[in-house]
GUPASE-684982 format. One record per residue (C-alpha): x, z, y; residue in one letter. Coordinates in steps of 0.001 Angstrom, whole numbers, plus 524288, in hexadecimal, padded with zeros to 5 digits. Layout:
GUPASE-684982
XZYA/...
***
This chain:
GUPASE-684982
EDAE0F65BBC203EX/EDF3BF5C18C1654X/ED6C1F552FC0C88X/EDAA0F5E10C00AFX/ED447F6934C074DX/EC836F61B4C0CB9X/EC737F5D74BFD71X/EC778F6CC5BF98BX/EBDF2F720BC0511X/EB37FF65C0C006EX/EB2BBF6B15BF2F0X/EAFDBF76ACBF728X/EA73BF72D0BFFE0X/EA065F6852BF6E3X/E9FCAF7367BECD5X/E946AF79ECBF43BX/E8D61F6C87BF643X/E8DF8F6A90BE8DCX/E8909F77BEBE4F7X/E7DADF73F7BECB6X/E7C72F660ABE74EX/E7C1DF6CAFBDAB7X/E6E18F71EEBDD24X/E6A6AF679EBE3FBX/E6B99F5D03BD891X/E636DF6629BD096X/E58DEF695ABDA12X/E5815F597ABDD8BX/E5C9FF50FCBD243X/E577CF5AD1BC74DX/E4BB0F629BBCF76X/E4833F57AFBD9B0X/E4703F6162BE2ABX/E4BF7F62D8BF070X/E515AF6E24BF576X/E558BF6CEBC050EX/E57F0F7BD4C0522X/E62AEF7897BFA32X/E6F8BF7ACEC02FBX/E6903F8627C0A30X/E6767F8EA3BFDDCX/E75B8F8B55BF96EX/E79C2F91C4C077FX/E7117F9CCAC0581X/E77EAF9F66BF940X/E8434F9EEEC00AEX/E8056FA89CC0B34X/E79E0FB22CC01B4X/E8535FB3A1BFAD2X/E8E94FB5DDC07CCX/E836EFBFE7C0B3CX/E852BFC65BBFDF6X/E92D0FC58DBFF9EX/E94A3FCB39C0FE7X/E89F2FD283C0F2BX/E878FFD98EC0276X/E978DFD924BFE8FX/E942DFD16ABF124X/E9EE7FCB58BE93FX/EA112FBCF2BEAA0X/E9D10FBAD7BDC84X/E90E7FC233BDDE9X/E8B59FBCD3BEC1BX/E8B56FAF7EBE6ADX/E840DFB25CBD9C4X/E7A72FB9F5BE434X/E78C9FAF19BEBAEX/E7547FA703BDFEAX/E6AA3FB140BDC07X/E6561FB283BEAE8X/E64E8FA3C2BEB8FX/E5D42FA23FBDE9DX/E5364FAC86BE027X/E51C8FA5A0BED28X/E4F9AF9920BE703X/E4519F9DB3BDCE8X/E3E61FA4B6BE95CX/E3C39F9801BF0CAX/E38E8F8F76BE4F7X/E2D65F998ABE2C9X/E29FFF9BCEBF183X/E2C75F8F49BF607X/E318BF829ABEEA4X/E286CF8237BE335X/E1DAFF7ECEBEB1FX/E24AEF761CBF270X/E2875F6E6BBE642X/E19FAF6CC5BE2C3X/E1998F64EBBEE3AX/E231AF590FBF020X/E3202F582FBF35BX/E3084F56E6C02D0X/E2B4AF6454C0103X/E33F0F6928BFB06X/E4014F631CC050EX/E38F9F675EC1034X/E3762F75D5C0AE7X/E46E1F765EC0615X/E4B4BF7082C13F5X/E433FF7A27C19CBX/E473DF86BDC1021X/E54D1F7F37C12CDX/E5469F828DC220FX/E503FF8FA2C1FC7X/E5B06F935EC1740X/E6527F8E06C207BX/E5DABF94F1C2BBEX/E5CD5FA115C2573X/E6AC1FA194C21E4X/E6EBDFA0C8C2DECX/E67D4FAAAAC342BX/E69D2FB400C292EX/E7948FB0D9C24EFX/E7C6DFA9A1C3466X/E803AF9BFCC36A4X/E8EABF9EE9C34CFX/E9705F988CC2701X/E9825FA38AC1ED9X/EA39CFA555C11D8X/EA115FAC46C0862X/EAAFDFB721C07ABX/EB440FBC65BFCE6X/EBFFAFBA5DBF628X/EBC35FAD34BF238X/EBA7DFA77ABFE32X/EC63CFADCEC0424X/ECF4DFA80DBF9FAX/ED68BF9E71BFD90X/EDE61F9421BF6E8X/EE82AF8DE1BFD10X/EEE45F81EDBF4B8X/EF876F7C5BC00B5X/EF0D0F7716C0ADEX/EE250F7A0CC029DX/EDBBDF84D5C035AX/ECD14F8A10BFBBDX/EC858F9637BF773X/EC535F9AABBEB7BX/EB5A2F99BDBEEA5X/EB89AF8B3DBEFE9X/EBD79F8B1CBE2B5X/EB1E4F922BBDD34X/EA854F8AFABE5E2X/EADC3F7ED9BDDCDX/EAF7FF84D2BD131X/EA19AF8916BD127X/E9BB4F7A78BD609X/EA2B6F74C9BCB1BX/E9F2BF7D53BC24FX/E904FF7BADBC4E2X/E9139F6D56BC654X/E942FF7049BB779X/E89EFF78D1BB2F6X/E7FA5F6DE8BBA1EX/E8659F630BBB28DX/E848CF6AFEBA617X/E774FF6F42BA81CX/E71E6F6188BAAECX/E796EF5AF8BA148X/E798BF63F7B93D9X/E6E9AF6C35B96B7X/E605BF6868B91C7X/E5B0BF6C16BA063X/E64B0F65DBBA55FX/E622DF578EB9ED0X/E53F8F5A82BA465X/E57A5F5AC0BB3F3X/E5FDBF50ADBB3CEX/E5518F493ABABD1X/E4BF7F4E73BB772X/E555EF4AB5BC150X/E55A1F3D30BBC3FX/E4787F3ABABBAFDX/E3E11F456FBBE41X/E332EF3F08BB6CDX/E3AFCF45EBBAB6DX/E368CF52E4BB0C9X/E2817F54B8BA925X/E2E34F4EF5B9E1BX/E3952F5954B9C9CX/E30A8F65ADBA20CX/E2AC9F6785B93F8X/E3968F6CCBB8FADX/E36F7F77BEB9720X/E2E31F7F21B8EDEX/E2CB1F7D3CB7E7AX/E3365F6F5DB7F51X/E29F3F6B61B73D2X/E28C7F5C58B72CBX/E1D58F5592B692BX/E1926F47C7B668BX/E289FF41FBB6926X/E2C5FF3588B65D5X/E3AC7F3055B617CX/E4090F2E81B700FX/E38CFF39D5B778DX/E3DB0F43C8B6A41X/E4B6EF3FFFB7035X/E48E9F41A8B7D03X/E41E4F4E85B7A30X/E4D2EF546BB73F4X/E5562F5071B7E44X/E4E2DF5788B8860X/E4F4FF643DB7F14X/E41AAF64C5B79C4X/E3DFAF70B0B70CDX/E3744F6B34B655AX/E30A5F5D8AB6425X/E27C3F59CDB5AC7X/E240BF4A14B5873X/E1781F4719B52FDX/E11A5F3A51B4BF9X/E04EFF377CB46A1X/E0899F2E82B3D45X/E0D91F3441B3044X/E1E39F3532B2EA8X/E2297F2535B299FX/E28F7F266EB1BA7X/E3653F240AB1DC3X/E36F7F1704B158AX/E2C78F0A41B17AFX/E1ECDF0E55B1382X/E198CF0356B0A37X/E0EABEFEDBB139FX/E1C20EFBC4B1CE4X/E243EEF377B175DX/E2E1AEEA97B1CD9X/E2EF6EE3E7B2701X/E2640EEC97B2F23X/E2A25EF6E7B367CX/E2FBDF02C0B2E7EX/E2643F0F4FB3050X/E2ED9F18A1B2B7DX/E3607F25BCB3077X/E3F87F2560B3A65X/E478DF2F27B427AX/E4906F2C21B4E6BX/E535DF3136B5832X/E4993F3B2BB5CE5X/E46F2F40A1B5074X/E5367F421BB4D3EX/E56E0F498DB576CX/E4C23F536CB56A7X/E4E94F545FB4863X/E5CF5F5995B4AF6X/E56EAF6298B547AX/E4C6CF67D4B4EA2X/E4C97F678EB414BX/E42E0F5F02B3D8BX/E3DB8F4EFCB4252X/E35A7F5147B4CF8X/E27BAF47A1B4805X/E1CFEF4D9FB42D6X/E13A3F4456B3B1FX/E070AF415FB3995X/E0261F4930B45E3X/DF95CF485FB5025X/DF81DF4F0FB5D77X/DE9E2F5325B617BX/DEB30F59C6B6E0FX/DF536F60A9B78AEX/DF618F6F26B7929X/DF99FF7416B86CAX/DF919F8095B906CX/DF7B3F80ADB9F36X/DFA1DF704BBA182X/E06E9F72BEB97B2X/E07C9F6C67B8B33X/E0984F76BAB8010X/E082AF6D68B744BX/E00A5F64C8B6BCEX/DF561F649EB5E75X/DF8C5F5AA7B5335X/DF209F5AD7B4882X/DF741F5373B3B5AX/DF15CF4572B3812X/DF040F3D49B2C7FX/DEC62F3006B2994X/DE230F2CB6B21BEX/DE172F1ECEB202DX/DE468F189BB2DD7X/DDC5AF22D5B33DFX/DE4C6F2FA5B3803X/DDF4AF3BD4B35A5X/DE243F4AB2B38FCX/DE529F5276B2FD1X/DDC5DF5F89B3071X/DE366F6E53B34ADX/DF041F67E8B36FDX/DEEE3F6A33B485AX/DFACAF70EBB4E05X/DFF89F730FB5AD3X/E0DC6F6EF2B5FCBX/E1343F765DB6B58X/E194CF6BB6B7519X/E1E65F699FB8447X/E1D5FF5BA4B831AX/E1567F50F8B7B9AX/E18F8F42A3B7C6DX/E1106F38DCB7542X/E15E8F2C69B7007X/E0A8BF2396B6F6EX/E1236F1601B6D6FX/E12BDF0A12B72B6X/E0783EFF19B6FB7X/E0BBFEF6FCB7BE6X/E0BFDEF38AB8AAFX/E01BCEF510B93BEX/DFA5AEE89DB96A9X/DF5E2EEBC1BA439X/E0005EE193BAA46X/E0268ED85BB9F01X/DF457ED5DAB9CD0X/DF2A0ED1B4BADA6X/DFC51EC88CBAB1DX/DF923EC2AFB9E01X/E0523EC6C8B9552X/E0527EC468B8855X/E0727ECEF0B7EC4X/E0D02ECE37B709AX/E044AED269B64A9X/E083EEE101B6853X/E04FBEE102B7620X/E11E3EE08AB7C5BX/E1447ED4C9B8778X/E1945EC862B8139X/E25D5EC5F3B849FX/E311EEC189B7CC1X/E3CDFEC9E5B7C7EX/E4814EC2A0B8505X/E3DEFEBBFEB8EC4X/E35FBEC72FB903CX/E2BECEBDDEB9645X/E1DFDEBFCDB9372X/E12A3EB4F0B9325X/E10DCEB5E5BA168X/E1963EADF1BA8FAX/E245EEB72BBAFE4X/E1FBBEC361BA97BX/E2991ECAE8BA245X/E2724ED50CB974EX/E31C6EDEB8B9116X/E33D4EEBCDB8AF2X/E298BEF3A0B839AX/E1DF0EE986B8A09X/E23DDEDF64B8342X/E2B98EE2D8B7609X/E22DCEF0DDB73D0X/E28B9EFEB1B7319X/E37D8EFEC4B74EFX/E428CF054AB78BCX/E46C0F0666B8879X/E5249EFFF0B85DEX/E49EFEF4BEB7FFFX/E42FDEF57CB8CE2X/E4E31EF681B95B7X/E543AEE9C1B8ED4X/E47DBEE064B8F39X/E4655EE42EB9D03X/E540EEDEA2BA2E2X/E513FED1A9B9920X/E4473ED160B9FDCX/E4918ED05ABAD62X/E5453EC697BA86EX/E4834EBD7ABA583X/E3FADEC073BAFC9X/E4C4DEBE95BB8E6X/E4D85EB098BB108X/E3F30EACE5BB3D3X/E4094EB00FBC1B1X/E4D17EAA7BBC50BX/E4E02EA1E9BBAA2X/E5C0AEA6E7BB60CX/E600BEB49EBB338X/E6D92EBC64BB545X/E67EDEC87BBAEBCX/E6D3FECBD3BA1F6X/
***
């Protein structure tokens, strides 16, 4: 047999492993879950539609959609008998129960269908191509045609599809997994900032609402803030700007307070505000102004006033006038001999990137102190 045709028979061949590779990078990489009984179930599949297609005399075209069905109801059946309760338990469970289901499948086969290869019969399998010394059928082709094809609908479905951008965000870190679970129901988002508004919308929220006590900044410099101090004025941020276009309106509500969580059976169902004023310096609330805001999700944004100074204060750092460690930016070394400070402990709130930068100068120094010369950039 020359290499040509051992090329053609591993396709075809490799086309069934990938069919089952298929389900098994969603049940592992998307699901985390482990399912030894995996391969068994694609066989059964394939015998129950050779059974539909000996015994019963069913079209080709119909035994394999059969199968499909058989197989599925069949899966739903053991999730509810069997696996669910498993997967309240931990993952060896649930290996040890799929190896076992696994064995049974393969044993029961045999017994039922006999030990012996079986093809599945018809005019597919029977016709043969013959291209000079190569030779397939036209089940082959289709075999192919149809793993392709699939391969395609996956790649579409976890790359332009809402539910899609959420597995493979699952798949990458399942910590993600309570975060994106509120989508699910209402997908109603309150008390947003800038960056989580963005990310919100990305993950296909319903509605979001953001709300801030403070009254809305005038869009030019008040008269009690003059230059050179810090502009308080109105600003759209990228966040707002992109719930704007998509729902009509900017997403902040002013002058607002939340008094307590609504919720129903353990779930959050939404949230009281009531409007505030203030009078003065002291904020008050303004009377029959209480309403209730439906949400999935809440995240508050409480600010940052600072590092912790469990460590720092053992070992005697000194902090600037707004509590951050002391530490000048390109040294990055603090008051304490050979301890370092960067990022948000020692500038204040920043950006990652900000973060992610001070860090690598931070090791070029400490790498200096230590060695006493540095090749880090």
């Amino acid at each position: 047999m020359n290499l040509a045709q051992q090329l053609i028979n591993g396709l075809v061949l490799g086309s069934g492993y990938a069919l089952i590779a298929i389900g098994w990078t969603v049940l592992l990489g998307a699901a985390r879950l482990v399912n030894f009984a995996h391969g068994q179930l694609y066989m059964l599949a394939a015998f129950i539609a050779w059974a539909a297609m000996t015994k019963l005399g069913v079209d080709y075209f119909v035994a394999v959609p059969i199968a499909v069905v058989v197989l599925g109801l069949l899966g739903v059946l053991l999730q509810g008998m069997m696996l669910r309760l498993v997967m309240q338990q931990n993952l060896t469970s649930l290996m040890i129960v799929t190896l076992g289901l696994g064995y049974v499948l393969q044993g029961g086969s045999a017994l039922i269908f006999g030990g012996n290869p079986h093809t599945l019969p018809g005019t597919l399998a029977r016709a043969k191509v013959d291209i000079g010394p190569l030779w397939f059928t036209w089940q082959d082709v289709l075999v192919l045609v149809v793993t392709l094809a699939l391969y395609g609908v996956v790649w579409l479905f976890t790359q332009r599809t809402r539910f899609g951008s959420v597995i493979r965000a699952v798949a990458e870190d399942p910590q993600w997994l309570p975060a994106l679970l509120w989508q699910a129901s209402q997908e109603e988002a309150l008390g947003l900032q800038d960056a989580c508004i963005g990310t919100s919308l990305r993950h296909g929220c319903r509605s979001l609402v953001n709300f801030e006590i403070l009254p809305q900044p005038p869009a030019d410099r008040a008269s009690d803030n003059p230059w050179p101090t810090w502009p308080k004025i109105f600003r759209v941020d990228y966040g707002h700007e992109e719930a704007a276009k998509r729902f009509g309106a900017d997403p902040r509500v002013y002058s607002i307070s939340g008094k307590s969580f609504d919720g129903k059976d353990g779930r959050l169902t939404g949230m009281r505000t009531t409007e505030v004023k203030f009078v003065g310096n002291q904020l008050q609330e303004i009377p029959n102004t209480e309403k209730v805001w439906k949400a999935d999700l809440i995240l508050i944004a409480m600010g940052f006033l600072g590092p912790e100074h469990h460590a720092s204060d053992a070992l005697g750092v000194a902090y600037d006038p707004r509590s951050n460690l002391r530490a000048d930016y390109g040294r990055y070394a603090t008051s304490v001999p050979k301890v370092f400070a960067a990022g948000d402990c020692r500038r204040g709130q920043s950006l990652v990137v900000r973060a992610i930068n001070e860090g690598r100068e931070a090791a070029r120094e400490i790498d200096r102190t230590l060695m006493g010369e540095t090749l880090l950039p």
